[in-house]
C-alpha positions as CSV (number, residue, x, y, z in Angstrom):
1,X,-122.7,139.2,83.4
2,X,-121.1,138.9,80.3
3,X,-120.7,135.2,78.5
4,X,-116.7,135.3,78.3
5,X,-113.8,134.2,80.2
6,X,-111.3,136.6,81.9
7,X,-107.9,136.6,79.6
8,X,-109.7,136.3,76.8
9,X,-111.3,138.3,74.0
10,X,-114.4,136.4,72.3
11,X,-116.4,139.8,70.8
12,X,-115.6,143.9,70.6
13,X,-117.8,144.6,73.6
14,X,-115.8,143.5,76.9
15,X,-113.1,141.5,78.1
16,X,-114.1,141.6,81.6
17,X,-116.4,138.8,82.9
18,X,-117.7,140.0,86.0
19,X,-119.4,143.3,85.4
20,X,-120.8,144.3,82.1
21,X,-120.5,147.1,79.6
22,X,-122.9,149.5,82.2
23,X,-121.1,149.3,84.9
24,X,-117.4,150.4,83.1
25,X,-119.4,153.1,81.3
26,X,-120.3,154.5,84.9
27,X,-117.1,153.6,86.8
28,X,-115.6,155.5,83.6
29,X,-117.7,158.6,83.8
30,X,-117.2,159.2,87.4
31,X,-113.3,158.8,87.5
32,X,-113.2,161.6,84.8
33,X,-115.1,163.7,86.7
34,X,-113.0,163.0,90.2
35,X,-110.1,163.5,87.9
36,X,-111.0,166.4,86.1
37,X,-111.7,168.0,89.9
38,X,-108.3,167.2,90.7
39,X,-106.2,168.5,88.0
40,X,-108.7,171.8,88.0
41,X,-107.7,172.1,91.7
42,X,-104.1,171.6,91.0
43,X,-103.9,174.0,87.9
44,X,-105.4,176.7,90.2
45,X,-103.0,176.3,93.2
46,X,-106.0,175.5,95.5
47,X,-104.0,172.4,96.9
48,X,-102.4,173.2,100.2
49,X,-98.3,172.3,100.0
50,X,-99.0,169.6,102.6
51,X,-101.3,168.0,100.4
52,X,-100.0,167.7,97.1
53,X,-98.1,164.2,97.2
54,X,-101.5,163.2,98.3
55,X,-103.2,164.5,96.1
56,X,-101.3,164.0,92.9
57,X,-101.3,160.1,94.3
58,X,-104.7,159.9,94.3
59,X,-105.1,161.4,90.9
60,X,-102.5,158.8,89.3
61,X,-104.9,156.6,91.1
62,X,-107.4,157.5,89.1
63,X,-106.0,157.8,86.0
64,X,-104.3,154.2,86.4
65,X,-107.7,152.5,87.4
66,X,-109.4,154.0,84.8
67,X,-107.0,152.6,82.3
68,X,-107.3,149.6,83.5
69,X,-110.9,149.9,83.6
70,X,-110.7,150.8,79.7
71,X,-109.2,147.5,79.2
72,X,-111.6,145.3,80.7
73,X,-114.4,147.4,79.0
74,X,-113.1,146.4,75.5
75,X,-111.2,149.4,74.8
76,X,-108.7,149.3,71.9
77,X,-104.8,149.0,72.6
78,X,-104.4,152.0,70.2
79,X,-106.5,154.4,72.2
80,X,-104.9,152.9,75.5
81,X,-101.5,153.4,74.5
82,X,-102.3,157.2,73.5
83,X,-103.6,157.4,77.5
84,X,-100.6,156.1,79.2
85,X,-97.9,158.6,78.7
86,X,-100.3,161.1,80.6
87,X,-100.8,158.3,83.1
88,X,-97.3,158.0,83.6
89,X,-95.9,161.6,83.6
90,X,-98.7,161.5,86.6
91,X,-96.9,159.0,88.6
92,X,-93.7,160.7,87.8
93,X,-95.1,163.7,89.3
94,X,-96.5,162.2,92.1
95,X,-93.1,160.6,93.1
96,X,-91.6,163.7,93.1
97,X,-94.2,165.3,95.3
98,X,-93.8,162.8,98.3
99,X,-90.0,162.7,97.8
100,X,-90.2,166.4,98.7
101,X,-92.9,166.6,101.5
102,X,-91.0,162.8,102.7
103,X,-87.4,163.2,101.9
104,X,-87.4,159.6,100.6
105,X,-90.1,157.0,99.5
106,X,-90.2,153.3,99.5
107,X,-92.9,151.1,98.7
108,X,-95.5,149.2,100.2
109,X,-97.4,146.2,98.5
110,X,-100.1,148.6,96.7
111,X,-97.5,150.8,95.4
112,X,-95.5,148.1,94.3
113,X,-98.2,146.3,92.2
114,X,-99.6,149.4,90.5
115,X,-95.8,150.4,90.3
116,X,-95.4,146.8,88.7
117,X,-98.3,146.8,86.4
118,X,-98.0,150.3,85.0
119,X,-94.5,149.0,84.4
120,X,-95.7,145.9,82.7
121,X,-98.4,147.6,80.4
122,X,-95.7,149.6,79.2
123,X,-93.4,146.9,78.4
124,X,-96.1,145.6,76.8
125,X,-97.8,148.3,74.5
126,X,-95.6,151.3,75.6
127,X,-93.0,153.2,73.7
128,X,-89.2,152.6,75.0
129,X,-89.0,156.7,75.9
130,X,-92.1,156.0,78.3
131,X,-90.6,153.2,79.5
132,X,-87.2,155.2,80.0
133,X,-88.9,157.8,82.1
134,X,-90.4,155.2,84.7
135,X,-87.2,153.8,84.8
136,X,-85.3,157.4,86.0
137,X,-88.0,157.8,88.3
138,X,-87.7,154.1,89.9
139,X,-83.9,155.5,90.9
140,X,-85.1,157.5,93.3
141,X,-86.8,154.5,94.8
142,X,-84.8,153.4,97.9
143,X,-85.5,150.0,97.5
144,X,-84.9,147.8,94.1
145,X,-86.2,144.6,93.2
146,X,-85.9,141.8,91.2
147,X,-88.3,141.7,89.2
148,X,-88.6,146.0,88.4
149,X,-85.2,145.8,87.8
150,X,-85.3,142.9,85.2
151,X,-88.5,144.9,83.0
152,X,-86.8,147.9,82.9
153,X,-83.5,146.4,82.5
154,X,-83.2,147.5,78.4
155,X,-83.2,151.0,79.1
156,X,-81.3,150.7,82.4
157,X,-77.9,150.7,81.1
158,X,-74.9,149.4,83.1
159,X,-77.3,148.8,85.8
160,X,-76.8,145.3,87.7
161,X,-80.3,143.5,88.4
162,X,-80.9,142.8,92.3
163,X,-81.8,139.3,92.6
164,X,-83.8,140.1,96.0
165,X,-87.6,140.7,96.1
166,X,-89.2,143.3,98.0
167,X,-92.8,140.8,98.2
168,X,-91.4,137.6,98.8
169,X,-94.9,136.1,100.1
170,X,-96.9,137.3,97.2
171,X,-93.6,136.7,94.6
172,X,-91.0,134.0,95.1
173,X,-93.0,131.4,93.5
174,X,-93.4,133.8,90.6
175,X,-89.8,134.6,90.5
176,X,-88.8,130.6,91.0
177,X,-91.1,129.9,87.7
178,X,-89.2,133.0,85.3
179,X,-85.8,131.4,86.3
180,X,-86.8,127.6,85.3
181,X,-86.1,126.0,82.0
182,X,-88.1,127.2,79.3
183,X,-89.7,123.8,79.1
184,X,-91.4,123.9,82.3
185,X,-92.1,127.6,82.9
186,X,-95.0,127.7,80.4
187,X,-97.4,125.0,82.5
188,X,-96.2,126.4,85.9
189,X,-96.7,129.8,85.0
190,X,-100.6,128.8,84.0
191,X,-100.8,127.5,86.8
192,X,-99.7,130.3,89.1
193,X,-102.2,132.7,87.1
194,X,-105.1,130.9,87.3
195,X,-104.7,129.3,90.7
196,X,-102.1,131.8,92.9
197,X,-101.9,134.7,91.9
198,X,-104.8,136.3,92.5
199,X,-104.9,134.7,96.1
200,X,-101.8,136.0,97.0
201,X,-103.1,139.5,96.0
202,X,-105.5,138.9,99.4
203,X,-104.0,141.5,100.9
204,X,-104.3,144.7,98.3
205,X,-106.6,147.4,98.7
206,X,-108.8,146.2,95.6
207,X,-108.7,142.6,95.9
208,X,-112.6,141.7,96.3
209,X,-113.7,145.0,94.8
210,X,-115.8,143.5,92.5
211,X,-118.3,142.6,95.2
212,X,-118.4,146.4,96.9
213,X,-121.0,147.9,97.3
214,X,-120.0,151.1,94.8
215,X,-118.5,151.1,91.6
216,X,-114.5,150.6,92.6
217,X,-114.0,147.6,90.6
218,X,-112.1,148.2,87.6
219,X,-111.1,144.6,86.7
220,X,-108.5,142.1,87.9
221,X,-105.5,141.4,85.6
222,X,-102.2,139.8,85.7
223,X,-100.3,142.4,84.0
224,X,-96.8,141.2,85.2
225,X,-97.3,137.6,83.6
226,X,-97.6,139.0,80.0
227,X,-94.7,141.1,80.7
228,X,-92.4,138.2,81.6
229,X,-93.8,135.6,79.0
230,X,-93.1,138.3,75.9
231,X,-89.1,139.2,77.7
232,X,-89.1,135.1,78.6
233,X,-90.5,134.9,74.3
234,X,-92.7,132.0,75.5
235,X,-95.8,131.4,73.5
236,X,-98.8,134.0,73.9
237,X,-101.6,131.6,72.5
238,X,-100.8,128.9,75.6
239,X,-102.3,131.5,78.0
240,X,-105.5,132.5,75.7
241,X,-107.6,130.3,77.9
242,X,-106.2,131.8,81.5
243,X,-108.0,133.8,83.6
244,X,-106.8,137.2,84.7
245,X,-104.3,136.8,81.5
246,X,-104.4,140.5,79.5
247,X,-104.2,138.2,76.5
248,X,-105.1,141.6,74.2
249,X,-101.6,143.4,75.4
250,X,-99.5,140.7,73.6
Protein backbone atom coordinates (compact mmCIF):
# COMPACT_ATOMS: atom_id res chain seq x y z
CA UNK A 1 0.00 0.00 0.00
CA UNK A 2 1.29 3.18 -0.76
CA UNK A 3 2.25 5.84 2.25
CA UNK A 4 -0.19 8.72 0.96
CA UNK A 5 -3.56 9.92 1.47
CA UNK A 6 -6.39 9.83 -1.16
CA UNK A 7 -6.83 13.63 -2.52
CA UNK A 8 -3.63 14.24 -2.31
CA UNK A 9 -0.40 14.15 -4.29
CA UNK A 10 2.88 13.66 -1.93
CA UNK A 11 5.44 12.00 -4.75
CA UNK A 12 5.28 11.28 -8.87
CA UNK A 13 4.43 7.67 -8.36
CA UNK A 14 0.65 7.35 -7.25
CA UNK A 15 -2.12 9.22 -5.89
CA UNK A 16 -4.14 6.25 -5.10
CA UNK A 17 -3.76 4.90 -1.49
CA UNK A 18 -5.19 1.54 -1.69
CA UNK A 19 -3.52 -0.36 -4.36
CA UNK A 20 -0.01 0.31 -5.57
CA UNK A 21 1.76 1.18 -8.71
CA UNK A 22 1.48 -2.97 -9.85
CA UNK A 23 -1.71 -3.34 -9.60
CA UNK A 24 -2.74 -0.06 -12.08
CA UNK A 25 0.06 -1.22 -14.32
CA UNK A 26 -2.00 -4.60 -14.73
CA UNK A 27 -5.63 -3.17 -14.40
CA UNK A 28 -4.05 -0.81 -17.29
CA UNK A 29 -2.70 -3.49 -19.57
CA UNK A 30 -5.68 -5.55 -19.52
CA UNK A 31 -8.38 -2.70 -20.25
CA UNK A 32 -6.26 -1.93 -23.45
CA UNK A 33 -6.35 -5.23 -24.47
CA UNK A 34 -10.44 -5.71 -23.81
CA UNK A 35 -10.52 -2.37 -25.51
CA UNK A 36 -8.44 -2.92 -28.38
CA UNK A 37 -10.76 -6.31 -28.88
CA UNK A 38 -13.68 -4.19 -28.92
CA UNK A 39 -12.94 -1.47 -31.29
CA UNK A 40 -11.19 -4.34 -33.68
CA UNK A 41 -14.60 -6.10 -33.56
CA UNK A 42 -16.41 -2.89 -34.22
CA UNK A 43 -14.11 -1.70 -37.20
CA UNK A 44 -14.70 -5.13 -38.81
CA UNK A 45 -18.58 -5.15 -38.59
CA UNK A 46 -18.45 -8.40 -36.53
CA UNK A 47 -20.89 -6.79 -33.88
CA UNK A 48 -24.40 -8.05 -34.47
CA UNK A 49 -27.03 -4.72 -34.89
CA UNK A 50 -28.61 -5.82 -31.65
CA UNK A 51 -25.56 -5.60 -29.89
CA UNK A 52 -23.91 -2.52 -30.57
CA UNK A 53 -25.36 -0.07 -27.86
CA UNK A 54 -24.01 -2.75 -25.68
CA UNK A 55 -21.16 -2.97 -26.85
CA UNK A 56 -20.07 0.50 -27.63
CA UNK A 57 -21.22 0.96 -23.66
CA UNK A 58 -19.06 -1.35 -22.52
CA UNK A 59 -16.16 -0.04 -24.43
CA UNK A 60 -16.75 3.65 -23.00
CA UNK A 61 -16.64 1.63 -19.92
CA UNK A 62 -13.50 0.79 -20.45
CA UNK A 63 -12.00 3.61 -21.69
CA UNK A 64 -13.57 5.84 -18.78
CA UNK A 65 -12.23 3.43 -16.04
CA UNK A 66 -9.07 3.34 -17.47
CA UNK A 67 -8.80 6.98 -17.30
CA UNK A 68 -9.67 7.10 -14.16
CA UNK A 69 -7.36 4.44 -13.38
CA UNK A 70 -4.51 6.69 -15.05
CA UNK A 71 -5.26 9.17 -12.49
CA UNK A 72 -4.94 7.36 -9.47
CA UNK A 73 -1.71 5.75 -10.98
CA UNK A 74 0.08 9.12 -11.07
CA UNK A 75 -0.54 9.84 -14.48
CA UNK A 76 0.06 13.53 -15.71
CA UNK A 77 -3.02 15.85 -16.40
CA UNK A 78 -1.35 16.55 -19.85
CA UNK A 79 -1.42 13.09 -21.05
CA UNK A 80 -5.02 12.62 -19.52
CA UNK A 81 -6.44 15.47 -21.15
CA UNK A 82 -4.99 14.24 -24.71
CA UNK A 83 -7.09 10.74 -23.74
CA UNK A 84 -10.44 12.28 -23.05
CA UNK A 85 -11.74 13.62 -26.26
CA UNK A 86 -11.46 9.90 -27.55
CA UNK A 87 -13.22 8.94 -24.29
CA UNK A 88 -15.87 11.21 -24.92
CA UNK A 89 -16.58 10.87 -28.71
CA UNK A 90 -17.08 7.09 -27.18
CA UNK A 91 -19.86 7.94 -25.04
CA UNK A 92 -21.27 10.17 -27.71
CA UNK A 93 -21.40 7.20 -29.80
CA UNK A 94 -22.64 4.97 -27.47
CA UNK A 95 -25.69 7.27 -26.75
CA UNK A 96 -26.50 7.30 -30.05
CA UNK A 97 -26.42 3.56 -30.43
CA UNK A 98 -29.01 2.81 -27.54
CA UNK A 99 -31.17 5.85 -28.73
CA UNK A 100 -31.54 3.89 -31.93
CA UNK A 101 -31.94 0.11 -30.83
CA UNK A 102 -34.28 2.04 -27.53
CA UNK A 103 -35.93 4.87 -29.15
CA UNK A 104 -35.09 6.92 -25.98
CA UNK A 105 -32.62 6.67 -23.03
CA UNK A 106 -32.73 7.90 -19.49
CA UNK A 107 -30.50 7.22 -16.85
CA UNK A 108 -30.02 5.11 -14.00
CA UNK A 109 -27.58 5.88 -10.92
CA UNK A 110 -24.39 4.27 -12.72
CA UNK A 111 -24.97 6.24 -15.81
CA UNK A 112 -25.58 9.19 -14.08
CA UNK A 113 -22.28 9.19 -12.01
CA UNK A 114 -19.92 8.23 -14.82
CA UNK A 115 -22.26 10.68 -16.99
CA UNK A 116 -21.50 13.21 -13.99
CA UNK A 117 -17.78 12.56 -13.61
CA UNK A 118 -16.79 12.42 -17.24
CA UNK A 119 -18.72 15.75 -17.17
CA UNK A 120 -16.75 17.05 -14.19
CA UNK A 121 -13.19 16.01 -15.44
CA UNK A 122 -13.89 17.90 -18.39
CA UNK A 123 -14.94 21.00 -16.69
CA UNK A 124 -12.07 20.57 -14.95
CA UNK A 125 -9.10 19.85 -17.41
CA UNK A 126 -11.19 19.63 -20.71
CA UNK A 127 -11.38 22.02 -23.63
CA UNK A 128 -14.82 24.10 -23.87
CA UNK A 129 -15.48 22.24 -27.58
CA UNK A 130 -15.34 18.78 -25.57
CA UNK A 131 -17.37 20.09 -23.14
CA UNK A 132 -19.83 21.40 -25.95
CA UNK A 133 -20.15 18.06 -27.43
CA UNK A 134 -21.27 16.30 -24.05
CA UNK A 135 -23.50 18.92 -23.69
CA UNK A 136 -25.53 18.30 -27.42
CA UNK A 137 -25.45 14.82 -26.49
CA UNK A 138 -27.03 15.33 -22.81
CA UNK A 139 -30.17 16.87 -25.05
CA UNK A 140 -31.13 13.87 -26.09
CA UNK A 141 -31.32 12.79 -22.50
CA UNK A 142 -35.01 12.63 -21.50
CA UNK A 143 -34.38 13.54 -18.15
CA UNK A 144 -32.37 16.85 -16.92
CA UNK A 145 -30.95 17.63 -13.78
CA UNK A 146 -29.82 20.04 -11.56
CA UNK A 147 -26.66 19.62 -11.13
CA UNK A 148 -25.68 18.45 -15.24
CA UNK A 149 -27.46 21.27 -16.21
CA UNK A 150 -25.54 23.80 -13.91
CA UNK A 151 -21.73 22.22 -15.30
CA UNK A 152 -22.66 22.45 -18.65
CA UNK A 153 -24.51 25.51 -18.24
CA UNK A 154 -21.54 27.92 -20.17
CA UNK A 155 -21.92 26.22 -23.34
CA UNK A 156 -25.69 25.67 -22.97
CA UNK A 157 -26.90 28.91 -24.20
CA UNK A 158 -30.40 30.17 -23.50
CA UNK A 159 -30.97 27.04 -21.66
CA UNK A 160 -32.88 27.34 -18.18
CA UNK A 161 -31.19 25.07 -15.34
CA UNK A 162 -33.83 22.49 -13.78
CA UNK A 163 -33.62 22.88 -10.11
CA UNK A 164 -34.81 19.07 -9.67
CA UNK A 165 -32.37 16.15 -9.15
CA UNK A 166 -32.69 13.01 -10.70
CA UNK A 167 -30.65 11.18 -7.29
CA UNK A 168 -32.14 12.91 -4.59
CA UNK A 169 -30.90 10.16 -1.93
CA UNK A 170 -27.36 10.07 -3.03
CA UNK A 171 -27.51 14.28 -3.88
CA UNK A 172 -29.71 16.73 -2.05
CA UNK A 173 -27.37 17.23 0.72
CA UNK A 174 -24.76 17.95 -2.00
CA UNK A 175 -26.98 20.23 -3.83
CA UNK A 176 -28.22 22.05 -0.27
CA UNK A 177 -24.27 22.65 0.45
CA UNK A 178 -23.54 24.46 -3.51
CA UNK A 179 -26.59 26.72 -2.76
CA UNK A 180 -25.37 28.01 0.84
CA UNK A 181 -23.35 31.12 1.49
CA UNK A 182 -19.97 30.89 0.47
CA UNK A 183 -18.91 31.10 4.04
CA UNK A 184 -20.26 27.89 5.11
CA UNK A 185 -20.07 25.80 1.89
CA UNK A 186 -16.26 25.25 2.17
CA UNK A 187 -16.43 23.22 5.87
CA UNK A 188 -19.75 21.46 4.79
CA UNK A 189 -18.55 20.52 1.61
CA UNK A 190 -15.38 18.72 3.49
CA UNK A 191 -17.42 17.26 5.27
CA UNK A 192 -19.67 15.65 2.78
CA UNK A 193 -16.47 14.32 0.89
CA UNK A 194 -14.81 12.73 3.43
CA UNK A 195 -17.67 11.49 5.51
CA UNK A 196 -20.94 11.08 2.83
CA UNK A 197 -20.24 10.82 -0.10
CA UNK A 198 -18.66 7.84 -0.67
CA UNK A 199 -21.40 6.14 1.55
CA UNK A 200 -24.11 7.29 -0.42
CA UNK A 201 -22.27 5.79 -3.46
CA UNK A 202 -23.36 2.22 -1.59
CA UNK A 203 -25.38 1.43 -4.16
CA UNK A 204 -23.01 1.74 -7.56
CA UNK A 205 -21.68 -1.08 -9.33
CA UNK A 206 -17.99 -0.27 -8.17
CA UNK A 207 -18.45 0.76 -4.81
CA UNK A 208 -16.28 -1.87 -2.79
CA UNK A 209 -14.20 -2.83 -5.82
CA UNK A 210 -11.21 -2.28 -4.24
CA UNK A 211 -11.69 -5.47 -2.16
CA UNK A 212 -12.74 -7.95 -5.30
CA UNK A 213 -11.22 -10.52 -5.96
CA UNK A 214 -9.93 -9.35 -9.67
CA UNK A 215 -8.42 -6.23 -10.74
CA UNK A 216 -11.81 -3.95 -11.24
CA UNK A 217 -10.75 -1.26 -9.00
CA UNK A 218 -9.70 1.66 -10.61
CA UNK A 219 -9.79 4.21 -7.77
CA UNK A 220 -12.54 6.18 -5.91
CA UNK A 221 -12.78 9.90 -6.61
CA UNK A 222 -15.04 12.72 -6.04
CA UNK A 223 -14.91 14.24 -9.40
CA UNK A 224 -18.19 16.31 -9.02
CA UNK A 225 -16.79 18.17 -5.80
CA UNK A 226 -13.76 19.76 -7.67
CA UNK A 227 -16.10 20.60 -10.42
CA UNK A 228 -18.42 22.67 -8.21
CA UNK A 229 -15.62 24.18 -5.86
CA UNK A 230 -13.61 25.72 -9.19
CA UNK A 231 -17.51 27.09 -10.80
CA UNK A 232 -18.40 27.94 -6.83
CA UNK A 233 -14.21 29.73 -6.99
CA UNK A 234 -13.80 28.42 -3.49
CA UNK A 235 -10.37 27.71 -2.33
CA UNK A 236 -8.56 24.45 -3.85
CA UNK A 237 -5.78 24.19 -1.05
CA UNK A 238 -8.79 23.76 1.85
CA UNK A 239 -9.52 20.28 0.32
CA UNK A 240 -5.65 19.16 -0.17
CA UNK A 241 -6.12 17.08 2.89
CA UNK A 242 -9.62 15.31 1.76
CA UNK A 243 -9.99 11.98 0.85
CA UNK A 244 -11.42 11.01 -2.46
CA UNK A 245 -10.69 14.89 -3.41
CA UNK A 246 -8.95 14.80 -7.27
CA UNK A 247 -6.84 17.61 -5.72
CA UNK A 248 -4.40 17.19 -9.08
CA UNK A 249 -7.47 18.27 -11.61
CA UNK A 250 -7.63 21.82 -10.00
Amino acid sequence: MALIQIGNKVNDMIRDSIKDKQYFENYLSKQSERADNFRSKLNSNEVKDDRLAAVRRKLFDLEFYSLIASYSSGESISVLKDTLSNVISTYNLSVIETIKSTKEINFILDTYVDYLWLVSITYLIGEENDLQKLAATYELYEEHDYLLDTLLGSVRINREISQELLFIDEYEEFKSILISPQNQATDKLKMWVNKTWFKLMETTSWHGEHNHKNNVYFGYWCFESAAFIKLLGLQKEEFKECKFFPYDLL
